[in-house]
C-alpha positions, 0 to 999 in steps of 0.5 A, a space after each residue: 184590921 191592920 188596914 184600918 189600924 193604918 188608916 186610924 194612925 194617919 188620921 191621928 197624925 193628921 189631927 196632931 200635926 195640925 194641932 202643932 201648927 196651931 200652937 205655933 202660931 197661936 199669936 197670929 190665932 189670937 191676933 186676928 180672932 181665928 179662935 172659932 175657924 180653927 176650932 171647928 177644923 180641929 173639930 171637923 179632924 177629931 170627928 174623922 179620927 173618932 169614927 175611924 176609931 169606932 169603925 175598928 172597935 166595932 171590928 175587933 169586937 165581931 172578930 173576938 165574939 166570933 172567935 169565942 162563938 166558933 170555939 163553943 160551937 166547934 166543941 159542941 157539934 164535935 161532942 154531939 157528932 161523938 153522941 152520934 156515933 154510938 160512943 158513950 160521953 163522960 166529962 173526961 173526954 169532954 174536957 179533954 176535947 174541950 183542952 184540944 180545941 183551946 190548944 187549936 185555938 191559940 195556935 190558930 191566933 198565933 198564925 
């Protein structure tokens, strides 16, 4: 994501330098009636940013669904392996799976 992050902060840059240069030469826009041209290049660099925009969004919402799906699903085949293995289940040692897994999780994101 850092890629893309990259690639979205480059494309806002790109948008807001050519907006500074638009509005420092708004009289020679105004005099010679460039309103419409201009506008659609401003339309045509918001657009470009916009979809880099939503191609990460998009990206980091898979990746945060399946973070919280790994984790339950992690959890839920460890306690069925546990079943398995002829061991009783009570919601103590589910808890405390559950606790360790949380703890793995965060220490995985912090990697």
């Amino acid at each position: 994501t850092g890629k893309l992050r990259l690639k979205v902060a480059n494309k806002t840059d790109t948008r807001v330098k050519l907006m500074s240069e638009i509005i420092s030469g708004i009289q020679v826009i105004k005099m010679y009636a460039w309103e419409k041209p201009f506008e659609q290049v401003i339309k045509l660099a918001r657009g470009t940013e916009i979809n880099s925009l939503t191609k990460t969004s998009y990206l980091r919402a898979i990746f945060s669904s399946c973070n919280v799906f790994i984790e339950r699903t992690t959890l839920f085949l460890t306690v069925i392996c546990f079943v398995l293995l002829g061991n009783i289940i009570s919601a103590d040692k589910v808890f405390s799976m559950a606790q360790f897994f949380n703890i793995l999780q965060l220490a995985m994101a912090i990697i």
